[in-house]
N, C-alpha and C positions, 0 to 999 in steps of 0.2 A: 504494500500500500504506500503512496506516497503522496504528500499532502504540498500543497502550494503556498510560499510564505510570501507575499509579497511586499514589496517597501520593504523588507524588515531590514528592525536594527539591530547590531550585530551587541553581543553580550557586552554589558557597559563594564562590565570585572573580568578582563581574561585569566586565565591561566596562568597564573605565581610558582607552579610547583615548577620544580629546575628539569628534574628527570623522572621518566618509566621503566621500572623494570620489565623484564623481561616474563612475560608468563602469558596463558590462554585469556583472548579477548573474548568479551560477553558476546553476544548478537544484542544489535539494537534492532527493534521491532519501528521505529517511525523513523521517518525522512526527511531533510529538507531539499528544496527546490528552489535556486537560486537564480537569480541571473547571470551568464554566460555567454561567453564572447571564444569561437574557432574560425580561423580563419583558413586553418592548415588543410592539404588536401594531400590523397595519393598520389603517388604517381609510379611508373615502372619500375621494377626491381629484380634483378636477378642476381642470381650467387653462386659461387662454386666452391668446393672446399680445395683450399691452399695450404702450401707449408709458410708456414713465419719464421724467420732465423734471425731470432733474439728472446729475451726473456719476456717480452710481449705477447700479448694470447693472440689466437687462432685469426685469421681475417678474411675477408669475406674479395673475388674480383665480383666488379662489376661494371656498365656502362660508364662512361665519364660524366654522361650530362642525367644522370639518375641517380636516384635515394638509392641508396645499398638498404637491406633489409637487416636487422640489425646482428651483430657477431656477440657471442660471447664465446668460455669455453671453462672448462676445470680447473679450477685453480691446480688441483693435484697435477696436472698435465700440461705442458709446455710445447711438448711436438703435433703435429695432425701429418695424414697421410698427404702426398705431395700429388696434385692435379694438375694436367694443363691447362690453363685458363681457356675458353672459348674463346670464338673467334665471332663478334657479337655485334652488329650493325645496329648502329646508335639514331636516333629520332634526329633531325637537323637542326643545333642548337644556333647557326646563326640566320636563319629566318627568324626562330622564336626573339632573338637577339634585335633584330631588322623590325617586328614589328613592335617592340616594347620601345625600341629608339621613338619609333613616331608617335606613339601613345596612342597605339589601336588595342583596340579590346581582342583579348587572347583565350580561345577555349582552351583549358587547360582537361584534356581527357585523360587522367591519371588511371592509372592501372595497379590494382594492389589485392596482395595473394589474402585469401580467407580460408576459414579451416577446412573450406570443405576443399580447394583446390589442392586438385592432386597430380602427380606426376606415371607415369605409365606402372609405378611400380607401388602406386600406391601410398608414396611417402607425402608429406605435407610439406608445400613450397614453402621457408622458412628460411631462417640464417644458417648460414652454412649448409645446406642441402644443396647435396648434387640436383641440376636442374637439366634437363633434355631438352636443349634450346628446338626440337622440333616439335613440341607440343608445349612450348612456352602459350601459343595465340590462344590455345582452347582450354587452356587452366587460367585464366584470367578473368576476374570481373568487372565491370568499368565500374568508376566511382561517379560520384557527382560531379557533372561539369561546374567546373568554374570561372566565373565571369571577372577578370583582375584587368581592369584601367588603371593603367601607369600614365600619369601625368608627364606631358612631354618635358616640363622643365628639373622633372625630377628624375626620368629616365636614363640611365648611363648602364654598362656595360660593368659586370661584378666580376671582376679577375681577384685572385690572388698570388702576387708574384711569386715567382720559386726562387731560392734561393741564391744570393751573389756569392764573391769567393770571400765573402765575411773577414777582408785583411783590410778592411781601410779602418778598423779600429787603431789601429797602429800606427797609421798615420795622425790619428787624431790625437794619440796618447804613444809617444815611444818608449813610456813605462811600462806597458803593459806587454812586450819583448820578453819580459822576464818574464811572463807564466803566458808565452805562446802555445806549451804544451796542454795546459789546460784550456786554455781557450780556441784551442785550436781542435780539442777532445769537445769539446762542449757545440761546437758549431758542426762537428763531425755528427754529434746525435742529433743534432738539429737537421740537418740535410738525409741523415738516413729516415727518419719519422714522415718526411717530408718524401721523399722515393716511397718509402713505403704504404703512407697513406694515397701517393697518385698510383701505386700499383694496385693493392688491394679497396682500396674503396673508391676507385676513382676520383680521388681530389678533395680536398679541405672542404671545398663548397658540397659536397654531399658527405662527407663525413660528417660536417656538424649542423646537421637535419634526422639528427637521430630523434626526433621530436614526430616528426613525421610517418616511422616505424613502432616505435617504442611505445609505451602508455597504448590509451586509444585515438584510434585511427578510425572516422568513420567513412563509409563508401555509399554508394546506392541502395548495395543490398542488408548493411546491416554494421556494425563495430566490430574490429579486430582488437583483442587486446594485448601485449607483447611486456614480458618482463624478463631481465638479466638476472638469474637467481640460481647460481649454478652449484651452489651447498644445500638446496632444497629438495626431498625424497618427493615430492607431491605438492600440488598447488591449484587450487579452485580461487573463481572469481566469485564475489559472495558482495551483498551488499540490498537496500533496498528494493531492486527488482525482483529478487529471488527469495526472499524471503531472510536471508544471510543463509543459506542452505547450500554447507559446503559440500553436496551431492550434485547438486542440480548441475553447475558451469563446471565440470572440473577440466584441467589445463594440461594439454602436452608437452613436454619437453624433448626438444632437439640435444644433439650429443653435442654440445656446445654451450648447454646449460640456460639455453632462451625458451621459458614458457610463454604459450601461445592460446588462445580462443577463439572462434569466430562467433558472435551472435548474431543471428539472419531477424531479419526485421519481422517484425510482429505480423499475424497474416492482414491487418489493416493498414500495413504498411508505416503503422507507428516504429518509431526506434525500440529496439528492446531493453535501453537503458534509458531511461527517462529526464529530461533538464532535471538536475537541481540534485539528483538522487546521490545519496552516499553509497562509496564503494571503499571494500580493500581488498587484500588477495589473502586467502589465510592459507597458510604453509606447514608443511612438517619439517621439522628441519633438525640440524644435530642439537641445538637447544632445547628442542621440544616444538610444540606446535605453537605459530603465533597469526594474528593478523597485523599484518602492515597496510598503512597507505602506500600506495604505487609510485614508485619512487620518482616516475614524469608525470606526477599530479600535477592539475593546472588549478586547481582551487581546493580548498579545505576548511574545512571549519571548528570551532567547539561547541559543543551543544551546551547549553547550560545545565549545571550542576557535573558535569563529566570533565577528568582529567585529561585523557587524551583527545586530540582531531579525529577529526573523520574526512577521508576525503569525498571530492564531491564531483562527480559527472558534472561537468562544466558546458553543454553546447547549448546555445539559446535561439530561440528562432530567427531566422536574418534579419527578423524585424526589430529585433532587439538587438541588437548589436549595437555596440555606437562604431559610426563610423568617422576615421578623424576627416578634418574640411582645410586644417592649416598647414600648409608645407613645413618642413622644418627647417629652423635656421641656417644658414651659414656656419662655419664656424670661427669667429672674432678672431680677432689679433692679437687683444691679449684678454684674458677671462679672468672674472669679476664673480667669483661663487659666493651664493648664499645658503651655508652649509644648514639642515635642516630634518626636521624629523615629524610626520603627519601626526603622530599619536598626542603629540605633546605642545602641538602648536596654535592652541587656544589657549585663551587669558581665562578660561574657568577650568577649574579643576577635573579635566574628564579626558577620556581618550577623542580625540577628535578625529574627522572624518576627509576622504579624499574631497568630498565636494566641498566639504568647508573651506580645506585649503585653498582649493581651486578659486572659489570665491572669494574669502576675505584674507588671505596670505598674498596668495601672486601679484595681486593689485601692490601689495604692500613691497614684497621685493622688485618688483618694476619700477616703482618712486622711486625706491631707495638708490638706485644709479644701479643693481647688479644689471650680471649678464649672462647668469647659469645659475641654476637651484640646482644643488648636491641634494636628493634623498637619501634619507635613511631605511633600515628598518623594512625595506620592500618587500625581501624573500620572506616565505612564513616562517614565524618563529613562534615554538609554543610558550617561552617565556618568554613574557614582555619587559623584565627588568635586563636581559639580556642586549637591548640596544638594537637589536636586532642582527646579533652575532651570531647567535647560536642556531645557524638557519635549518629545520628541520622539513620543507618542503620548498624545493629550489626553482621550481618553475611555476611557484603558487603567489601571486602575490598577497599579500597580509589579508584576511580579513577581519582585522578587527577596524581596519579603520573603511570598508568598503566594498565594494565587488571588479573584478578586473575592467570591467566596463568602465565604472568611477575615475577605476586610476588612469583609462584611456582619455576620458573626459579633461582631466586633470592635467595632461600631456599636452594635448591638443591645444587649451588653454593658453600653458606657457609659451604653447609656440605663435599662436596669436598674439601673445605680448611681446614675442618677439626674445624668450629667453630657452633657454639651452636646459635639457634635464638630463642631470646626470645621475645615475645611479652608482648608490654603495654598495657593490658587489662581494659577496663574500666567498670565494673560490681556497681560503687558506686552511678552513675547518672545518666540520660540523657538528651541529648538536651531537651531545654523546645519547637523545632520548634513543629507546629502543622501539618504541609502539609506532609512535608516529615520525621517524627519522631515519636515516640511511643506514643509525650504526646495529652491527649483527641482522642487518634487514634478509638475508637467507639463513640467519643461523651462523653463519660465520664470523667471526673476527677481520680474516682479510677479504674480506667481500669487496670494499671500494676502498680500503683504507688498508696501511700498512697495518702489520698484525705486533703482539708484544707493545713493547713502550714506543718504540718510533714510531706508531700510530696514536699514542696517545699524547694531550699535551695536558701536562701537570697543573700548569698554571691556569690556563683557559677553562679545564675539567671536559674537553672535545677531544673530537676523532683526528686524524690527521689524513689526508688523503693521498694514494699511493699513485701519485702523476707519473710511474712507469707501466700503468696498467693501461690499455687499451680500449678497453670499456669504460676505464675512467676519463681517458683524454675525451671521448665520443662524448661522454655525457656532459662534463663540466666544456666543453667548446660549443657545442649544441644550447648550452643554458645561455651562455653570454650571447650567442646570436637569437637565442627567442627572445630575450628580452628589446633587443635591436630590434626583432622582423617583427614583431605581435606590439609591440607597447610603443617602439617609435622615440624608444631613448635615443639619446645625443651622445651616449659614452658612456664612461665607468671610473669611477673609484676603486680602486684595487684594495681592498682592505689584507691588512698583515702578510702584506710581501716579505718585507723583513722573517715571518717565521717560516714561508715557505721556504726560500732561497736556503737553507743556514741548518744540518739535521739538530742543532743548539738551539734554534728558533729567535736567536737574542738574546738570549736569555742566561743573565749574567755577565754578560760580553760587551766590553767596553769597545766600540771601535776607534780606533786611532786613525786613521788612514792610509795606515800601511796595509799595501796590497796582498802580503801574504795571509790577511784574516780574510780576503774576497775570492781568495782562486787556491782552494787547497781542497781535503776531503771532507773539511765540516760543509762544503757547499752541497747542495742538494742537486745535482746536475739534472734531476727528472724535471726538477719544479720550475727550474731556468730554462729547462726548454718549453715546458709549458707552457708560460708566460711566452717566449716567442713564438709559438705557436698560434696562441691568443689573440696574440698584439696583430698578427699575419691575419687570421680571420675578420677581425673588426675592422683594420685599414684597408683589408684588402676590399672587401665587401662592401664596407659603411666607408667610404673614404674621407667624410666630414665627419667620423664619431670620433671621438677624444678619449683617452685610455690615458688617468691619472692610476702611479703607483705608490702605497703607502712605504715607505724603504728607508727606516731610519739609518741603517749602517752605511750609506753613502757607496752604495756597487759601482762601481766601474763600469760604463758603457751601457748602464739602464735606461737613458732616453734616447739611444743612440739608435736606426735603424738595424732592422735584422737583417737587412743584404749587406750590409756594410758591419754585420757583426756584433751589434747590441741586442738589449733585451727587447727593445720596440717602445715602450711606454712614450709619450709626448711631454707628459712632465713628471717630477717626480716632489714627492710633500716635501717641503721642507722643515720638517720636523725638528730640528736642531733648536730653529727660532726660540720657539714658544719656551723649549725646558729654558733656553738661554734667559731670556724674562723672567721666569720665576725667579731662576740664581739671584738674576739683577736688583727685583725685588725684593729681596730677604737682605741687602745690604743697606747700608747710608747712603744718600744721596752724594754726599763725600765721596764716596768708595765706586760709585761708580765710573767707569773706564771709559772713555768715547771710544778708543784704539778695540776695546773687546765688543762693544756693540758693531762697530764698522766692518770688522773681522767675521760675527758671527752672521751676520747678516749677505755679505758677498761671497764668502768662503763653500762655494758651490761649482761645480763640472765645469769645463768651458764645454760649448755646442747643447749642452743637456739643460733642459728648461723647469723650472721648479717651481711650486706654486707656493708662497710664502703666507703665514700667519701669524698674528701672533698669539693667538688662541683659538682653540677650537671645542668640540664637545667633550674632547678629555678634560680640558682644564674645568669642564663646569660642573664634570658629576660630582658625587655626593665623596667625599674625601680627599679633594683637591678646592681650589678656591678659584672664580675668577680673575683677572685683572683688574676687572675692579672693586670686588671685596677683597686684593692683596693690598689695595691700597686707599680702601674706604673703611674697610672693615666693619662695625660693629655703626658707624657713624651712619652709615646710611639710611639706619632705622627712622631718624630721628633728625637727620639734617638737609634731606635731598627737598624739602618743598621750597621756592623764592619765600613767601611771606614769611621767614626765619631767618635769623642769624646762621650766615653759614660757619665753619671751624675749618682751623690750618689744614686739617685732614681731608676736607672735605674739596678746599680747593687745588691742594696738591691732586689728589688722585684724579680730577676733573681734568687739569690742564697735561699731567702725567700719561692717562689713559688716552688723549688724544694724538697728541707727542707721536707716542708708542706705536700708534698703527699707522700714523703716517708714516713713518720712517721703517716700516716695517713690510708697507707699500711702496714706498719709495727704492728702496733698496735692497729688496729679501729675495724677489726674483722678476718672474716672467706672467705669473699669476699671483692671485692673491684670493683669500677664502675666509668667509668669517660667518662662525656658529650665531643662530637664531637668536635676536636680545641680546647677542654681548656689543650690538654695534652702540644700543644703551647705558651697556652696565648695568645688564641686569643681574639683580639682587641677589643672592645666596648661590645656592647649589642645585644641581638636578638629583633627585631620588624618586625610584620608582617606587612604586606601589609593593610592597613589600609584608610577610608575616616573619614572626620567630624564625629563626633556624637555628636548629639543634643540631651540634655537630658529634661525631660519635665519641669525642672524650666525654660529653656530657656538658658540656656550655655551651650555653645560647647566646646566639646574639641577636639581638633585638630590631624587631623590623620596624615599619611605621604606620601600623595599624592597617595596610592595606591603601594608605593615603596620598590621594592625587594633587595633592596641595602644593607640593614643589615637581610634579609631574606638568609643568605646564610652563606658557613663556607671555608675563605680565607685558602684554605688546600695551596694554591702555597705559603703563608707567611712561615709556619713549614717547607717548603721544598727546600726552597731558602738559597743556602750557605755564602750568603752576608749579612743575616741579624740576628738577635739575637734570633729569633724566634726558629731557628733550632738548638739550645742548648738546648732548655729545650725543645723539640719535641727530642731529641737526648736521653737523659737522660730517660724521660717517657719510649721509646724503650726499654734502659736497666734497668730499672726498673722492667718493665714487663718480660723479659727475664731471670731475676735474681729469680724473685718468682719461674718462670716455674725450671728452673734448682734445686732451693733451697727447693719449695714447702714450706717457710716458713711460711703461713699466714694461713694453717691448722696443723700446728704442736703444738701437746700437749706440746711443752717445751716451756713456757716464763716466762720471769722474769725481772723485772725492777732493778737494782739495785742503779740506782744512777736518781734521780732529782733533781739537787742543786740549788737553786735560787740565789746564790752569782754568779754561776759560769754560770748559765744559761745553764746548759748541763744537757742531756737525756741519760742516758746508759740502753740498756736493749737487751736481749738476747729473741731470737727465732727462735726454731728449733737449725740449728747448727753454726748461725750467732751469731755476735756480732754489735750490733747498737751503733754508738755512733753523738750525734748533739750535735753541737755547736752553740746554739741562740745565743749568745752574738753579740754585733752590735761590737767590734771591738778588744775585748779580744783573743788572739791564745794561747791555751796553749801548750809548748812543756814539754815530760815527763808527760804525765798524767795518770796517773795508773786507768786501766780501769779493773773491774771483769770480770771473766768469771767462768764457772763449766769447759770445758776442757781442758788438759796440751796439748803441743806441740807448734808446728811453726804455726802463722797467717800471712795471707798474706790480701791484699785489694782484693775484690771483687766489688767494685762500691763506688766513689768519685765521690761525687759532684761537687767538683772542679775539676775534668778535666777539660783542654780545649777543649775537644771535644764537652761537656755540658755547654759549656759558663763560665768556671769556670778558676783562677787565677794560677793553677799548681803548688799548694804549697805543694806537697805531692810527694815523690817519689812511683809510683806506682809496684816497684820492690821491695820496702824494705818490709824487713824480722821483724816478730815481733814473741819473744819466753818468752812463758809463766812462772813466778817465784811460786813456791807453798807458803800457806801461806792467811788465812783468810783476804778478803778485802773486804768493801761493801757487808756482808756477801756472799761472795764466795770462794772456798776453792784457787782458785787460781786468778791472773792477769796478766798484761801486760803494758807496759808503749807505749803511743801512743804519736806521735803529732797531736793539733785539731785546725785547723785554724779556725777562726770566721765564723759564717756561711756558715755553712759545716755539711753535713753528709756522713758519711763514714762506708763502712760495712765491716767485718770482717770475713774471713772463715780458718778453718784448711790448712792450706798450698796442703796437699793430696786431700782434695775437693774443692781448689780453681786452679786447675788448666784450665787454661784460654782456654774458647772454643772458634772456630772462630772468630775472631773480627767484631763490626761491622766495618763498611767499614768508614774511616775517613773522616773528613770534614776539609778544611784548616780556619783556623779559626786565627782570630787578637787576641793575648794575652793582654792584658793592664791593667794595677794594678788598683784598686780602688781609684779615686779622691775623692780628699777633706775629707776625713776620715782621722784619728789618723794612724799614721804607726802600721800593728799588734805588739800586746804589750805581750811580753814574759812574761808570770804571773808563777811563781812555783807554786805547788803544796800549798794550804792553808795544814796544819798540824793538821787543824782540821778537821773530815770530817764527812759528813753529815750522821744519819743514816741510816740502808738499808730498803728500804723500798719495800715490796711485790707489785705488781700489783694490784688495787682496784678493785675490782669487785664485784656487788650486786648480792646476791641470784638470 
């Protein structure tokens, strides 16, 4: 029986509990029926069984311009019998080619094996079955034709290149000479993965369409369903259509360990699994028996009152579909992320929704000058205090905050505003759940994941994933392009590269920059080809998607192209930043170093591009502090509205926190990214929703009642004109709006000229600005001669200290500044400025600073800084410091 939920709202309390053990699932007796969005269709498949000569499992030949059907094989078993490939005439892929150029409507008449199609002997056409390409035509069913108009201006031609001779690393870096053997071994796996995936699956572009074979598949006459579960004695499809009656559907198995189904459609021609209905596969395994959700689930749910998901037959009628209307962007010059997370992105205490976002966020990061929204949290996670780490269904997106339709809506949206969505993908772990997660999903240990401790990771409490298996490349490549072909992402965030790259994960490991901690045997060689692997699918295919990598240890050659021998990534975090800040914070004002900020902040690859922060959503959870509770602290409570006296604390950490992300923009990289509310300084810390946990010494540690209260992002504080907040949510705005105009943070011109530790000041030039900061806690210098490389009129283009930005209005924002020639701070000319304490101020040509619309003013309370020294007119020192270049490592 299966009952209709419509509109509904998804449980307002998810799931807290971390993990499932492993044991027999009930049968649930009701259903839900959701809405569902497929777009994916059959198409030809054929296969032959092959030898593989590596530790790589079994693989499948097939057409070039066709899905392979999907391969697995026994873990116990490494060899198969050696067959000659056919000799197999291919459909004509450049008509199909020719008329997708013009944007003419293309029947797509896909062809795909079901369980009744058989081969002369009987056998069921599946992976790895020998196939009699002469009675291939009459064992086949046609699927639904498909109707796919490609818009002409979208239409291009999806190659992915093969690999170069991977030696112009070496040209870029002639350091890296000394471990040619390793990276010469590593680019070796790379080009043989790459041979071997164009021999046996015909090519990248059909290897990673295992989406297509795998899970269900449905056709004209009915759903196929396909699972990799090669530890499992027996396996039936069970779920609300059948009652959970592990008799009814039960499931074949090929000698390569891929269970199969066909169900033939209802005699009224109905589907025989129903929109909305829950499914899973229940197995017997060397564990004992379990039900799992189907590890290419495209939706899943919690029912209320139940710990584990359930997944859910996802296909909805084409009327329900959303279909998107907005092309998607370009991809920017240089990118401007608003890093972000749906559950938590309301100012009331509750998990929020994809539509909400869609509605009252985007608006919000469109004003604010970004140019990309980073999502979080997309893949399903059964724990929500997890961040959405712990991903336990990978091709599912979340539902607690929506249905895939929403988050398609949601998409669409951004790209009518004209912004970039990038997804935080998690490809380095997975949940350790057993019911509803990938780990012992046949009863095994190394199912998808290394077995013993190199598959476990200690700290995270997750699985680790074994990137030399071949079902696992299929699966985890195939996921990063559904979420590209089906949702119409712009790219990815790479989450915890760092622990893949490294069999140490980071962990303990100080990196120094010496090359011999990046090319030895702690390196992971599987997970590095991986990643080029990755980076190859996504450019090759999406050639506007973006592939940001999370990689604290500073690898060698990770933004670098994979024909030319890197890992592929476009940029990489620069993660150094942000700990750098904290350091900086926890010292005196005194103590701070111009020379180590200027250092930490350029100290990055040459050619390799980095996306700089100074904070993101590490610094905000709950055991870490803000930037600006490291430097408001306790004060905030109590001092942030105008109609009050503000405190020394209050104004330092105002003009400090703004300071900080300029110059953290200015100079950190080629991108720049900042978590939800901190562009305000919002208040406290992130904690999720949380109960006791008892650990098995017998103490507990104390949750927070299950409380959404700091689960949320007070956006009404930034936007309220009463209180302090909306100064430096003011500022962030023209911050952001200043790069867009200037484009300074990809321009080849920089140059530091001045770091003076006496004077506590930063002058450095980029693009066609001039930056100049004032640390000093209460020094103002007037007449202070600042370089520049060009002559003419400057004028201010962005002061920190307006009052608009909460700042003291020591600046006439009209005055005219004209350039003297004559070598200073090695530059052939300068300029004499006034720099009030605790300020940064930026500087343009008179002719490219003329002023675009304004924003719209805030009335705002001016008030001079308490209890501080009156600013202290210091001349000019007659000695001056020398000119120092921008640091930066090879």
């Amino acid at each position: 029986m299966v009952y209709t939920v419509s509109g509904i709202r998804f449980p307002s309390v998810p799931s807290l509990q971390k993990s499932s053990q492993l044991s027999f699932h009930d049968r649930r007796s009701a259903s839900f029926s959701f809405l569902l969005n497929r777009n994916s269709f059959s198409r030809k498949s054929l296969a032959v069984k092959c030898s593989h000569d590596s530790d790589l499992s079994s693989s499948t030949v097939a057409e070039s311009d066709k899905v392979l059907i999907p391969q697995g094989h026994d873990n116990s078993s490494t060899t198969t019998d050696e067959v000659e490939a056919p000799d197999i005439t291919s459909e004509d892929p450049q008509k199909i080619q020719e008329l997708t150029m013009k944007g003419e409507k293309i029947d797509y008449e896909a062809v795909s094996t079901d369980k009744d199609d058989k081969d002369g002997q009987g056998h069921v056409l599946s992976s790895h079955v020998d196939v009699d390409t002469n009675t291939q035509a009459e064992n086949t069913s046609v699927s639904i034709n498909k109707k796919v108009k490609v818009e002409s201006e979208e239409a291009r031609p999806k190659i992915i290149a093969p690999p170069g001779t991977g030696h112009k690393i070496y040209e870029i870096d002639p350091s890296l000479q000394a471990h040619r053997a390793h990276l010469d071994f590593r680019y070796g796996q790379y080009k043989r993965l790459h041979e071997e995936i164009n021999k046996y699956e015909g090519g990248l572009d059909a290897f990673s369409r295992g989406y297509e074979k795998f899970g269900f598949t449905r056709s004209a006459t009915g759903i196929t369903y396909r699972e990799w579960a090669p530890g499992a004695t027996s396996a039936a499809l069970i779920g609300d259509f059948n009652n959970w009656n592990p008799n009814a559907d039960v499931m074949t198995r090929n000698e390569f360990g891929v269970w199969e189904i066909f169900l033939p459609n209802n005699v009224d021609g109905s589907l025989p699994i129903p929109h909305g209905s829950r499914v899973k596969i229940r197995m017997e395994t060397p564990s004992g028996i379990k039900d799992s959700i189907p590890a290419w689930i495209k939706f899943s749910v919690q029912a209320p009152g139940e710990i584990p998901y359930n997944g859910i037959y996802y296909d909805p009628p084409e009327e329900e579909k959303y279909v998107f209307k907005y092309p998607q962007p370009k991809r920017p010059k240089s990118l401007r992320i608003y890093e972000s997370h749906v559950g938590m992105s309301s100012s009331e205490p509750k998990i929020n929704t994809y539509v909400n976002f869609r509605d009252e966020v985007l608006p919000r990061i469109k004003r604010l000058g970004y140019n990309a929204v980073q999502i979080m949290a997309i893949q399903e996670h059964s724990y929500y205090a997890s961040f959405g780490y712990h991903v336990t269904n990978f091709f599912a997106p979340s539902s607690r905050f929506g249905t895939p339709d929403d988050l398609k809506s949601l998409i669409d949206k951004a790209h009518e505003l004209g912004l970039l969505v990038l997804m935080d993908i998690v490809h380095s772990h997975a949940s350790n759940n057993t019911l509803d997660g990938l780990n012992m999903f046949d009863g095994t240990d190394t199912h998808y994941f290394h077995g013993g401790s190199r598959g476990y990771h200690w700290m995270w409490d997750s699985r680790l994933f074994n990137y030399g298996s071949w079902e696992v490349l299929r699966y985890l490549l195939s996921n990063a392009r559904w979420w590209l072909e089906e949702y119409k992402f712009d790219g990815f965030r790479f989450d915890g590269v760092t622990s893949m790259m490294y069999t140490h994960h980071g962990l303990g490991v100080g990196f120094t920059g010496n090359y011999n901690e990046y090319f030895g045997f702690a390196t992971d060689v599987d997970a590095v080809v991986y990643l080029m692997l990755v980076n190859d699918v996504i450019h090759g295919l999406f050639p506007e998607a973006i592939t940001i990598g999370e990689d604290v240890s500073g690898m060698p050659t990770f933004c670098l192209p994979t024909q030319d021998g890197g890992v592929g990534f476009d940029y990489r975090l620069h993660m150094a930043i942000a700990d750098k800040w904290i350091e900086i914070l926890k010292k005196k004002d005194e103590d701070w170093e111009m020379g180590d900020i200027v250092h930490s902040l350029t100290n990055r690859r040459w050619l390799e591009k980095c996306v700089a922060y100074a904070e993101s959503h590490d610094q905000a959870l709950v055991g870490d502090k803000t930037i600006a509770f490291w430097l408001m602290d306790k004060d905030m409570y109590d001092f942030m509205a105008l109609d009050r006296p503000s405190t020394p604390l209050i104004d330092r950490g105002i003009a400090l926190h703004k300071m900080i992300r300029l110059i953290t923009m200015g100079l950190g990289g080629e991108g720049y990214l900042n978590f939800m509310g901190n562009e305000f300084g919002h208040p406290e810390w992130i904690d999720f929703p949380r109960g006791d946990q008892h650990l098995p010494t017998g103490a507990v540690i104390p949750g927070n009642n299950y409380s959404y209260d700091k689960c949320r992002r007070r956006f009404d504080l930034g936007d309220a004109d009463y209180l302090r907040y909306r100064g430096m949510q003011e500022f962030d705005q023209a911050m952001q709006h200043l790069e867009e105009r200037f484009g300074f943070m990809t321009s080849e011109h920089q140059y530091i000229s001045r770091k003076h530790e006496g004077d506590k000041v930063i002058v450095f030039e980029r693009g066609k600005l001039v930056f100049v900061f004032n640390f000093h806690w209460y020094n103002s210098y007037s007449d202070y001669r600042v370089g520049c490389l060009n002559p003419g009129k400057y004028k201010i283009v962005l002061d920190s200290d307006d009052p608009l930005f909460g700042g003291f209005n020591r600046l006439n924002p009209t005055a005219e500044y004209f350039t003297s020639d004559g070598w200073y701070d090695d530059r052939p000319r300068s300029f004499l400025v006034y720099a009030p304490s605790r300020t940064a101020v930026v500087y343009a040509l008179a002719d490219e600073a003329e002023p675009e619309p304004k924003l719209k003013p805030v009335e705002v309370l001016v008030m001079e800084p308490e209890l501080e020294p009156e600013p202290k007119q210091v001349l000019e020192s007659e000695s001056k410091p020398e000119p120092v270049e921008a640091e930066v490592e090879p």
